[in-house]
C-alpha positions in Angstrom: 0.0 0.0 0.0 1.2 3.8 -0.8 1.7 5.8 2.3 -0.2 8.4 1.8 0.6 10.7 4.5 4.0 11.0 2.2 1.9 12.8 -0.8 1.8 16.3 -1.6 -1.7 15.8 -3.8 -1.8 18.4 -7.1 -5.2 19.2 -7.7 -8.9 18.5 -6.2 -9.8 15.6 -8.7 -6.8 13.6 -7.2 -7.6 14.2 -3.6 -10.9 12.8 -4.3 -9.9 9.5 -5.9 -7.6 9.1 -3.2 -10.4 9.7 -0.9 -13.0 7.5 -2.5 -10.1 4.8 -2.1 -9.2 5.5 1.4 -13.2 5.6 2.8 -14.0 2.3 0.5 -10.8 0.5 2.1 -10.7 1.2 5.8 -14.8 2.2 6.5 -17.6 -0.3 6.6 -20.0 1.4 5.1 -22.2 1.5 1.7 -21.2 3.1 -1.8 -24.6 5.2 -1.4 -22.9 6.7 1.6 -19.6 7.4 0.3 -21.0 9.0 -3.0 -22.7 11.0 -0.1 -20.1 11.9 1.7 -18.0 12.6 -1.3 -20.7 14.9 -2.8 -20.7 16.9 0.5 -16.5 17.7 0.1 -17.0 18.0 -3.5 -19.0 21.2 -2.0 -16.4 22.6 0.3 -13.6 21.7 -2.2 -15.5 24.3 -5.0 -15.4 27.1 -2.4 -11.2 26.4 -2.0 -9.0 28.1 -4.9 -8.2 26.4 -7.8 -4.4 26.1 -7.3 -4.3 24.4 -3.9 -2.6 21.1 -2.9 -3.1 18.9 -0.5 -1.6 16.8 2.4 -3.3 13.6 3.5 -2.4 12.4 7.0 -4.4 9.4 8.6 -4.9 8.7 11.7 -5.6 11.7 13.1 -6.9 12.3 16.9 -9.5 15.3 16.3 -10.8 16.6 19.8 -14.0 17.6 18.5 -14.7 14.1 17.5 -13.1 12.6 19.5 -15.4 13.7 22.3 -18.8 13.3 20.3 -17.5 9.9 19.6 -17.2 8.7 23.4 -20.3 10.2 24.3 -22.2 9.4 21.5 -21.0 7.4 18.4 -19.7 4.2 20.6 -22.6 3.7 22.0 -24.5 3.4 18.5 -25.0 0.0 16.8 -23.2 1.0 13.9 -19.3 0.8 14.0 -17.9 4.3 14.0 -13.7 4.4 13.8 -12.5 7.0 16.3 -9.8 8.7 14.4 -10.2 11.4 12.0 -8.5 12.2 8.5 -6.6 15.5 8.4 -6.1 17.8 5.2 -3.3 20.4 5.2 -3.8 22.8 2.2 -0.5 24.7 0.6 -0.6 26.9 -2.1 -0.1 25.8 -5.4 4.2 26.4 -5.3 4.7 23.2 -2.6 6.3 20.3 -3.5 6.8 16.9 -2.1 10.9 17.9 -1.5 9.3 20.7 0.9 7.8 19.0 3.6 10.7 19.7 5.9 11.7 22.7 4.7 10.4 25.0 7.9 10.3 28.3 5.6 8.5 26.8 2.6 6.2 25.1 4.3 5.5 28.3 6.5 5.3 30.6 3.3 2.7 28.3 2.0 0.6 26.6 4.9 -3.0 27.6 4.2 -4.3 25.5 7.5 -6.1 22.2 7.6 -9.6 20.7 7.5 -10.6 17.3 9.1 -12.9 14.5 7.7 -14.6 12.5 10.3 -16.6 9.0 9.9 -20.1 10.7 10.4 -21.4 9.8 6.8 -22.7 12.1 4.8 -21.6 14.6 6.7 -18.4 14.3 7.3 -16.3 17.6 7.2 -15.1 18.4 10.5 -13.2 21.1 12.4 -11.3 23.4 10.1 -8.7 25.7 10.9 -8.4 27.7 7.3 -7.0 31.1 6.6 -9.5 33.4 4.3 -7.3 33.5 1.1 -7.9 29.8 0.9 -10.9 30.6 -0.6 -12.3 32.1 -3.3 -13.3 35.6 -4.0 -12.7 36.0 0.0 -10.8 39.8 -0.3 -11.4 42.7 1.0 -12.9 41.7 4.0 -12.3 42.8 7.9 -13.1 39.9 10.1 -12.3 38.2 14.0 -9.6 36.3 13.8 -7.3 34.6 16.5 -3.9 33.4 16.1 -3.9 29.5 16.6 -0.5 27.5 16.7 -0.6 24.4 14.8 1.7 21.8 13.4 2.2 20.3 10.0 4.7 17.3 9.8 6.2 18.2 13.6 6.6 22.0 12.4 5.0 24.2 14.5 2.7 26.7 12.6 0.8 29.8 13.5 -2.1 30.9 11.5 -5.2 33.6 11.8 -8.3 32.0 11.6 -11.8 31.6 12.6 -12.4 28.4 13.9 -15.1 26.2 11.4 -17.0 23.2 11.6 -19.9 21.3 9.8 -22.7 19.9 11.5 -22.2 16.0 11.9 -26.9 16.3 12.3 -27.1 13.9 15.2 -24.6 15.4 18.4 -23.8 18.8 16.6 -26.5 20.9 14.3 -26.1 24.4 13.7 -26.8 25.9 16.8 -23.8 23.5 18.9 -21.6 23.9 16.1 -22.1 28.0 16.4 -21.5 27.8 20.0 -18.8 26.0 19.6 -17.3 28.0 17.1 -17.8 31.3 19.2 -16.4 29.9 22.3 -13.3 28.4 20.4 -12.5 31.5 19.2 -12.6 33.4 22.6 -11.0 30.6 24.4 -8.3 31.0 22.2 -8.0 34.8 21.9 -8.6 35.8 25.9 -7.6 33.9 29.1 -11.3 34.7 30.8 -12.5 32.2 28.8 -12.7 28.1 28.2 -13.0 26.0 25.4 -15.9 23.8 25.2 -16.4 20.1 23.9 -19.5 19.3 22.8 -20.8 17.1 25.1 -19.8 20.2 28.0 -22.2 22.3 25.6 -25.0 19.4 26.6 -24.0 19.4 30.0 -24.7 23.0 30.3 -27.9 22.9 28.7 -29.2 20.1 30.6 -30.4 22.8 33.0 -33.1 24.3 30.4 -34.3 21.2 28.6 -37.2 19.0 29.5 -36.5 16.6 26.5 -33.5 14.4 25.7 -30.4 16.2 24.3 -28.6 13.6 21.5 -29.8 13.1 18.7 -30.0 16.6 18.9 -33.0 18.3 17.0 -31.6 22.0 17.3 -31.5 24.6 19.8 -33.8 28.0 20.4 -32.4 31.1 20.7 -32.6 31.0 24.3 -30.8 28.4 24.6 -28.3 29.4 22.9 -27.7 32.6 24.9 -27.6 30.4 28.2 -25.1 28.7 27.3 -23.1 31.6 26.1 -23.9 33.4 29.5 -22.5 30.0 31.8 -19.5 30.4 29.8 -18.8 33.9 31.3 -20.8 35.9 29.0 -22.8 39.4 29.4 -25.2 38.3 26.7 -27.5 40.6 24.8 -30.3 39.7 22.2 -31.7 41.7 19.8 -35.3 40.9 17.9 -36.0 42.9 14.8 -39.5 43.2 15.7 -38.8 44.7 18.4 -36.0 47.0 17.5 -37.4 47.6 13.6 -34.7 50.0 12.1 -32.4 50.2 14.7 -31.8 46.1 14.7 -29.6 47.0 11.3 -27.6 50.1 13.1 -26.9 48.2 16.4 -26.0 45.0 14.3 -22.7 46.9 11.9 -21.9 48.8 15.5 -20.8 45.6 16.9 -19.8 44.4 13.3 -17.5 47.1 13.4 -16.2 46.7 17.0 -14.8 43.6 16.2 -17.2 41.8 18.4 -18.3 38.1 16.7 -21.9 37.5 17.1 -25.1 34.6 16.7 -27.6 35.6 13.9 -31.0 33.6 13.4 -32.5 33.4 10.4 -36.0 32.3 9.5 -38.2 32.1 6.3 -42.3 31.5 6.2 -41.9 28.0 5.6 -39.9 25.4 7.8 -36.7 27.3 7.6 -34.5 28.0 10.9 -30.9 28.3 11.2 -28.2 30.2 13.3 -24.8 30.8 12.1 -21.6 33.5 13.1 -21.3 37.1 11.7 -17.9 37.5 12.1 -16.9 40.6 9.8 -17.6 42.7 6.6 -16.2 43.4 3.7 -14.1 46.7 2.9 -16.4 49.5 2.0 -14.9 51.3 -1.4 -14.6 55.7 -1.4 -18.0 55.2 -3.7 -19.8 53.8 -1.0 -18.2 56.1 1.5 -19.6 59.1 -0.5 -22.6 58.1 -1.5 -23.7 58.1 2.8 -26.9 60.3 3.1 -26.5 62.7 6.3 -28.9 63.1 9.2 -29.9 67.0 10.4 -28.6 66.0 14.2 -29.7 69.4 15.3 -32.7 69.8 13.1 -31.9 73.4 11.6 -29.2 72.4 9.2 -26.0 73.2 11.3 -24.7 69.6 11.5 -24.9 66.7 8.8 -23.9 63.6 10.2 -22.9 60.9 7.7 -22.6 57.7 9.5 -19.9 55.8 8.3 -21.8 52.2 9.4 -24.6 52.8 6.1 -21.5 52.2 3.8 -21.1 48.4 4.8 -22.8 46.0 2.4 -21.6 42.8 3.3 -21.4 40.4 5.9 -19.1 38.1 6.5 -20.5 34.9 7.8 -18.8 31.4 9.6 -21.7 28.7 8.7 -21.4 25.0 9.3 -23.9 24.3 6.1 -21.4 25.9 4.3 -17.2 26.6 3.3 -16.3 29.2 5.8 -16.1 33.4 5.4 -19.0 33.5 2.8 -20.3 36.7 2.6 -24.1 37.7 2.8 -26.3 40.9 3.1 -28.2 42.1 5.9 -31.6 42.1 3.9 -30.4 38.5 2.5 -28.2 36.7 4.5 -28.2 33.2 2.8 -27.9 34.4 -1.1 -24.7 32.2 -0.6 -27.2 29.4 -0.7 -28.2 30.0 -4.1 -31.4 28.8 -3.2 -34.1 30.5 -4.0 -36.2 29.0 -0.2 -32.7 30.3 1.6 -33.3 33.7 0.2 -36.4 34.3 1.7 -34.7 33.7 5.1 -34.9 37.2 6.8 -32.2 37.9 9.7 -34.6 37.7 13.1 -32.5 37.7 15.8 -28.8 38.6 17.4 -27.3 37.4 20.3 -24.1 38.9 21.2 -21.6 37.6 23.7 -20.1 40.6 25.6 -17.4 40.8 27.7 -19.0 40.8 31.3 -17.1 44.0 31.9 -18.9 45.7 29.1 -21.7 47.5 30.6 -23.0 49.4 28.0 -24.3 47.8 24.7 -24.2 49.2 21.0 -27.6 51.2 21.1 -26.3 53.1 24.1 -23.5 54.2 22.8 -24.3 55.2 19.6 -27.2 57.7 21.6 -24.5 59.0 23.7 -22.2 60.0 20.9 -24.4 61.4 18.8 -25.8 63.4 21.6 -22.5 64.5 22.6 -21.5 65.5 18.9 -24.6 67.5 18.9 -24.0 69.3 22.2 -20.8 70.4 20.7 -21.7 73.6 19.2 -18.1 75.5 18.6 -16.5 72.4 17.2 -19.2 71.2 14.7 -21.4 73.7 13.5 -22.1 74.1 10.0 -20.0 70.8 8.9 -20.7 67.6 7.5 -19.4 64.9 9.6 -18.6 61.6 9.2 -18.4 59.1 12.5 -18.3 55.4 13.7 -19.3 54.5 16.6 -17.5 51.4 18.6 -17.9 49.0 21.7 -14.7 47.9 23.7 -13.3 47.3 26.8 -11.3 50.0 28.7 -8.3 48.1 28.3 -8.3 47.5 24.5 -9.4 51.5 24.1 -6.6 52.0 26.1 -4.0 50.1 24.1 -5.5 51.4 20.6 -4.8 55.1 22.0 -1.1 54.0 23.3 -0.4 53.3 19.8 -1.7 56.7 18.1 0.4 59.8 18.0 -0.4 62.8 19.9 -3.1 64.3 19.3 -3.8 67.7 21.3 -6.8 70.1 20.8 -6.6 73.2 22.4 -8.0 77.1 21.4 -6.1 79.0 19.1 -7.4 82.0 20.0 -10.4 83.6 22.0 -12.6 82.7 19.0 -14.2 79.5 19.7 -15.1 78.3 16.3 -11.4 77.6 15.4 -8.9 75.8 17.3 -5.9 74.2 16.3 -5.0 70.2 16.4 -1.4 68.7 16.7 -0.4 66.1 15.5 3.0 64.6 17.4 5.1 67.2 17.5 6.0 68.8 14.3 3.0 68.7 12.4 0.2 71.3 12.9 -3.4 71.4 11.0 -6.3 73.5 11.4 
């Protein structure tokens, strides 16, 4: 037999042969469910770019699976193997010669992706930078930096953490907790990772019915278990917000602050996925912002910077990671046309506990402050953003600024002068 875990594989119609081969050869289970399962990759694998290679590297000890597969999957009748297959992507230039090459295989690391014997669905966790994909430019999203290791290297990548839904211990509202919580646990010390059976363990407290097989969570739910992992949750219902959901919804988009959306059509649609970013808004969309009269005669246009983003970015386990979506729509990355009637009907934001204020707050307490300030703003069109942070990350983003000092340049209130460091003065 080849050794597989030798190969650097070329292209995406390879990989698959030599996956139909391996899943025929060491699983027990039916050709319907392998052309299944290999249908499901054949989706993720469109999403990668066309000039990708492949490592393939058997067994591997996932701990995702691993722990669904003690608590769950050996108990089944079925026989379920416990290790996992893991894919390491390169960019197109690696060769088989570079495998132990540290730099080359740093230069060119693109992350990994797991395959797990839950058939059909059998993508796993994913650790995959954004330019892995497609058409995924231009965009700001959370990341966190994760150390990994390819071939006993030790890696470090930015990524959002990704899985698919396995539909019996993980469907989409787990596999979004999960996600979340991976991603905090990884970028702050406050917080823990979580397993999925933990995630079951916490819920157990709000459920009346059986946990696994798991038929989905409610929003609720969800934000309990966010809040007993440390949490200060806050949800947001369009209905009851109407045109403010959208503003309160980019403020923490652009505070850098991941979030769970639900989505729901009229039929039997309901699903929750991450909104972790945007895309870049261009100088087009910047100008074409309408102004609001803050003051109501005419002296202050506000132009708020938040109407210029158009895109979401969005971490969803039916999916490739970092597709992008619109507010108004945000499953057109279905291409579906009973996923575009889905209509965005909840947030539920996980806070820092120390954050005391949330996004609607403090976008009425800037904008009442900009309009309070007569002598600096009158008769000006302005353009703002308004943020959420912690103290101690304000703190650090104004340690690395330059000076900035605004004083009066002379008794006439309407000008005053602002420096810059210490050489450079503008008016």
């Amino acid at each position: 037999m080849v050794n597989i875990s030798s190969l650097i594989i070329d292209s995406k119609a390879d990989f698959l042969t030599i996956l139909n081969a391996f899943l025929n050869n060491f699983y027990n289970i039916t050709p319907i469910k392998i052309n299944g399962s290999l249908q499901y990759i054949t989706r993720f694998l469109t999403e990668l770019d066309d000039d990708v290679k492949f490592h393939f590297e058997y067994p591997y000890v996932d701990k995702v699976y691993r722990d669904t597969f003690y608590n769950y999957y050996s108990s089944k009748n079925n026989d379920y193997d416990r290790n996992s297959i893991r894919i390491s992507v390169f960019k197109n230039s690696f060769e088989s010669t570079d495998i132990f090459a540290k730099e080359k295989v740093t230069d060119n690391y693109l992350g990994f992706f797991t395959i797990r014997p839950t058939f059909p669905n059998i993508l796993g966790r994913n650790l995959l930078k954004p330019n892995a994909f497609k058409n995924i430019t231009n965009v700001l999203i959370c990341n966190s930096n994760y150390s990994v290791t390819f071939n006993s290297l030790k890696l470090n990548i930015n990524v959002f953490p990704h899985s698919a839904q396995d539909g019996e211990a993980m469907t989409c509202a787990e596999t979004t907790i999960w996600s979340l919580i991976e991603y905090f646990s990884n970028k702050y010390s406050e917080y823990r990772p979580l397993l999925p059976n933990k995630i079951h363990e916490i819920l157990k407290e709000l459920t009346v019915e059986r946990q696994i097989p798991s038929k989905g969570l409610s929003a609720q739910q969800i934000s309990f278990a966010l809040k007993k992992t440390g949490f200060g949750v806050k949800v947001y219902n369009k209905a009851a917000y109407g045109i403010e959901f959208d503003k309160i919804l980019k403020t923490y988009i652009n505070s850098g602050i991941p979030m769970v959306a639900i989505v729901n059509n009229s039929a039997d649609i309901c699903h929750a996925f991450n909104i972790i970013g945007k895309t870049k808004p261009s100088e087009t969309d910047i100008l074409a912002i309408s102004s609001t009269d803050l003051r109501g005669d005419g002296t202050l246009r506000v132009h708020d910077l938040n109407d210029a983003d158009k895109e979401i970015v969005i971490i969803d386990d039916n999916c490739a990671p970092y597709r992008k979506g619109q507010i108004s729509n945000p499953c057109n990355h279905y291409g579906i046309a009973e996923w575009n009637a889905c209509q965005l009907t909840e947030i539920i934001v996980p806070l820092y506990s120390k954050i005391y204020m949330d996004a609607g707050q403090a976008k009425k307490i800037s904008n009442t402050y900009i309009r309070l300030c007569n002598f600096a703003y009158n008769n000006r069109d302005i353009y703002i953003k308004t943020f959420l942070c912690s103290s101690r990350s304000y703190k650090d983003y104004i340690f690395d600024l330059p000076d900035i000092v605004i004083f009066p340049k002379n008794r006439n209130r309407n000008k005053y002068s602002f420096k810059f460091g210490k050489d450079e003065t503008k008016q």
